[in-house]
N, C-alpha and C positions, 0 to 999 in steps of 0.2 A: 373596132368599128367594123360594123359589117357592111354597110352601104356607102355610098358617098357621091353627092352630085356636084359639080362645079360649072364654072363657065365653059370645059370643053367634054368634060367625062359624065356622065351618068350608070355608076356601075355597082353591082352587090359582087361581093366577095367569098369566092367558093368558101374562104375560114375567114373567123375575124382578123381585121389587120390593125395595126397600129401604125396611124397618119400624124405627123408633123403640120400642125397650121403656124405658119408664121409671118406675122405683121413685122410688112418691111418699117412702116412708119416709126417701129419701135426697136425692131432688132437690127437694122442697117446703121444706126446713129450708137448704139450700145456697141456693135461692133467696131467702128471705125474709132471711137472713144479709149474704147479699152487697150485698142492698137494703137493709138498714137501714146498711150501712155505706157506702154510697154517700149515703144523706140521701135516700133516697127511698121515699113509699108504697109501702107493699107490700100484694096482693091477700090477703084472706083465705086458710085451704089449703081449706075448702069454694068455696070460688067458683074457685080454679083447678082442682081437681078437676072442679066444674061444667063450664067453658067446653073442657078437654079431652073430656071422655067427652058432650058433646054436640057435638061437631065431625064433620064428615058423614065426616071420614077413620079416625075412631076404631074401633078394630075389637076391642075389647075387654080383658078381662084375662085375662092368662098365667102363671100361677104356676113359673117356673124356680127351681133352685137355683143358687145361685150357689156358689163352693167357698171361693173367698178374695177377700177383696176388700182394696183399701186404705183404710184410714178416712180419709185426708187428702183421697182424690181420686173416690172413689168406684166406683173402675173395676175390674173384674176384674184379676187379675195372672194374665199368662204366663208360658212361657217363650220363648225366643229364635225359635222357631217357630210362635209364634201362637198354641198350643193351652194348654190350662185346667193350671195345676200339679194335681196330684195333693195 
């Protein structure tokens, strides 16, 4: 990624970078699931939302649409080409 705007950043990138977007709606319940089935603590979803969005790399939020996703795995579907089904 060589650019990136969000709700607090607006910035290009002397080199391309490579950004993490991650939906908490999707990834905080995958989380907390996976850990109670392992037998272990799990953080609050306020306190991981905390320790993310106060981390010096944090560069804010970005509201995409996403088109389809799979409910098992979380992840956008393609097609054979890499690009977004329709």
């Amino acid at each position: 990624m060589e650019s990136i705007k969000t709700d607090l950043v607006d910035v290009v990138f002397d080199e391309p970078k490579n950004v993490i977007f991650i939906q908490y709606s999707r990834i905080i319940p995958l989380y907390r699931k996976h850990g109670k089935e392992q037998g272990e603590k799990v953080l609050p979803t306020d306190s991981i939302k905390y320790y993310l969005e106060n981390d010096k790399r944090y560069l804010g939020k970005k509201y995409v649409a996403f088109k389809d996703i799979d409910p098992k795995t979380g992840i956008e579907i393609t097609n054979s080409d890499g690009k977004k089904e329709a």
